[in-house]
C-alpha positions in Angstrom: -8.0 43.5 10.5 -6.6 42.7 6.9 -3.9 40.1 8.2 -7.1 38.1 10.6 -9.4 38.3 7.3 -6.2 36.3 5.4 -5.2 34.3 8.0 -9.4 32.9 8.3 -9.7 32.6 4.6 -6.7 30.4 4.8 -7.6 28.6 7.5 -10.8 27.5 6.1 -9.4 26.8 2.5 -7.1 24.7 4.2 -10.0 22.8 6.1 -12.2 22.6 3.1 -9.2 20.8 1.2 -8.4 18.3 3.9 -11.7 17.1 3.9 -12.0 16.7 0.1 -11.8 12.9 -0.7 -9.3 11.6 -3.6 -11.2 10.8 -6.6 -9.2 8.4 -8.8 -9.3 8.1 -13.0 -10.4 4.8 -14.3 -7.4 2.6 -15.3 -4.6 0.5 -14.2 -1.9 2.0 -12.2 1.4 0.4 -11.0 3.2 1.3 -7.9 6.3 0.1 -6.3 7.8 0.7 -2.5 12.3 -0.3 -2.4 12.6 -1.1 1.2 15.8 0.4 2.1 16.3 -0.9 6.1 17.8 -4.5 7.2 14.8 -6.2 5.1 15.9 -5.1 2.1 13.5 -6.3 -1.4 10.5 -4.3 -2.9 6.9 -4.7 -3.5 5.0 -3.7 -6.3 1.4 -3.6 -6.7 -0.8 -2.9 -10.1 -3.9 -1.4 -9.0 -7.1 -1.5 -11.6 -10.1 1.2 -10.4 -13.2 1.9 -12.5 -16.3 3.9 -11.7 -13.4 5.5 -9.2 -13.4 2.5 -7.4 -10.5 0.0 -6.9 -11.7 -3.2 -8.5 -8.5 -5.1 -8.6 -5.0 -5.3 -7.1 -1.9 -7.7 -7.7 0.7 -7.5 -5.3 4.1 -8.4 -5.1 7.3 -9.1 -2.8 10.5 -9.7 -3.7 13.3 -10.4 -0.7 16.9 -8.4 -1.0 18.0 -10.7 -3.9 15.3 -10.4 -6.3 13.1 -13.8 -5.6 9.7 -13.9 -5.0 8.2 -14.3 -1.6 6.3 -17.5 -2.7 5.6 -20.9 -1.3 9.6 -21.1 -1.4 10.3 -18.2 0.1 12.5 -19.2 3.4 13.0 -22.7 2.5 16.6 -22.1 3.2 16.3 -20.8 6.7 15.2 -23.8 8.6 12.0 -25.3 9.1 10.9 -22.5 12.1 12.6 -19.9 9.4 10.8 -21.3 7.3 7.6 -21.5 8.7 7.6 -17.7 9.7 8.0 -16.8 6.3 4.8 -18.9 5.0 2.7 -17.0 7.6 4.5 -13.6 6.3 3.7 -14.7 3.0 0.1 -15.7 3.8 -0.5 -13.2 6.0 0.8 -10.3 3.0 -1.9 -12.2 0.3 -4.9 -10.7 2.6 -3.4 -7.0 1.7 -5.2 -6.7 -1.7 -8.7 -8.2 -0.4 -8.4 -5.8 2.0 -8.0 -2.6 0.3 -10.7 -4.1 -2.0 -13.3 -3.9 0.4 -12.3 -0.8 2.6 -11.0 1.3 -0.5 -8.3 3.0 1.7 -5.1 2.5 1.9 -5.0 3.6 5.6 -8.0 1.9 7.0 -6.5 -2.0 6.3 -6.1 -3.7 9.3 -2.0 -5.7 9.9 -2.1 -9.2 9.5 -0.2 -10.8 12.2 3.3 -11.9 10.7 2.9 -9.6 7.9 3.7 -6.7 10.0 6.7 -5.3 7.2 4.6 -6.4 4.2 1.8 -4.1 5.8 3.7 -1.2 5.2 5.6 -2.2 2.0 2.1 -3.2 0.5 0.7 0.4 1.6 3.6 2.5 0.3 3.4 1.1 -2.8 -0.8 1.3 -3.1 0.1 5.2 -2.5 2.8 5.4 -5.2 0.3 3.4 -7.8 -2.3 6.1 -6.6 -0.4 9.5 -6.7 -0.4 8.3 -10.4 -4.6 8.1 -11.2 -5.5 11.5 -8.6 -8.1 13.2 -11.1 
């Protein structure tokens, strides 16, 4: 009888905490995500939240060497190369609005041609976040 009264309070301790929403300390917070497959680069993002809410991001990409992905990014692969890197880098400059409205990190929706940016974008929201959990 002892053991089931443990296991229950655990089991509902354990409910209670996964349905406890974050709450996030007022300030700016910097995260960054090293892709380590094919891709290679990073991403970093510098998150600003007040009143517990995120009112700001700046995100980032860099390719494996260390450049930005900016309006030159892929100008050396072609003009198709370079084309589908424009749409990646368009596509990857929705990320911040997005967060901004849903305030989740796991509620943003994948911009078509940012598909790896998606997740690079994400993993380093939840590094910049980890760092302002109250």
């Amino acid at each position: 009888m002892k053991f089931k009264k443990m296991i229950l309070t655990a089991l509902i301790l354990t409910t209670l905490s996964a349905c406890g929403k974050k709450t996030y300390q007022d300030g700016v917070y910097e995260g960054e995500y090293k892709n380590d497959d094919d891709v290679g680069g990073k991403s970093t993002v510098k998150l600003e939240i007040k009143d517990g809410k995120i009112i700001s991001v700046d995100f980032k990409s860099y390719d494996k060497k260390g450049d930005l992905k900016d309006e030159n990014y892929g100008k050396n692969s072609g003009e198709e190369g370079y084309r589908r890197a424009q749409r990646s880098v368009a596509g990857m400059k929705k990320y911040p609005g997005m967060l901004i409205e849903k305030q989740d990190i796991n509620n943003i929706d994948t911009v078509s041609g940012a598909t790896v940016s998606k997740k690079e974008f994400q993993e380093a929201v939840k590094d910049a976040l980890k760092k302002g959990v109250k």
